[in-house]
C-alpha positions in Angstrom: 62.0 92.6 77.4 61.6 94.0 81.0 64.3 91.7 82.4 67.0 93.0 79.7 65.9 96.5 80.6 66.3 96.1 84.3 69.6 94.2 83.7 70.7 97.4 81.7 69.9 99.9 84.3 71.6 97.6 86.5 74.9 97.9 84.9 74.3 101.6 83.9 74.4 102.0 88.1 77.4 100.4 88.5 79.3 101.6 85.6 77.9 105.0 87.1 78.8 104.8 90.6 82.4 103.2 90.1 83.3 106.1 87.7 81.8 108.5 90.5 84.0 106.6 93.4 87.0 106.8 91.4 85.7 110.7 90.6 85.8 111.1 94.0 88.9 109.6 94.8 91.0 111.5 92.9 89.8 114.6 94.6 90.4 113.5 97.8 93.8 112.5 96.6 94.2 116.3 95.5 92.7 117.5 98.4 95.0 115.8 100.9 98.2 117.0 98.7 97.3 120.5 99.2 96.9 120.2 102.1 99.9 118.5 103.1 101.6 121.6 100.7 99.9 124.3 102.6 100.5 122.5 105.8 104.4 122.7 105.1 104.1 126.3 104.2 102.9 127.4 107.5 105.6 125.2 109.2 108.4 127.2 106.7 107.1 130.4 108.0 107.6 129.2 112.0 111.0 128.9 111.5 113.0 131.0 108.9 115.8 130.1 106.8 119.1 130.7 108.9 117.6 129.7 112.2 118.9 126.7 114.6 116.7 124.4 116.2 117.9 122.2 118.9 
């Protein structure tokens, strides 16, 4: 009985911690696309529509 219980909690962890990594990763894949977007903002604002650059 205690060896089915500890197998159990066993795959209770993993099933846990994979659904937190891919939790996780998702964010971080949200986190880097706003950044990028907010990145390009500040860049549009250095140089204005109309302007050259050489």
């Amino acid at each position: 009985m205690n060896f089915e219980a500890g197998i159990r909690f066993i795959v209770f962890l993993v099933i846990f911690g994979v659904t937190n990594y891919l939790m996780m990763l998702r964010r971080y894949k949200n986190d880097i696309k706003k950044k990028k977007c907010l990145q390009q903002e500040k860049i549009s604002r250095l140089y204005p529509k109309g302007s050259i650059i050489f």
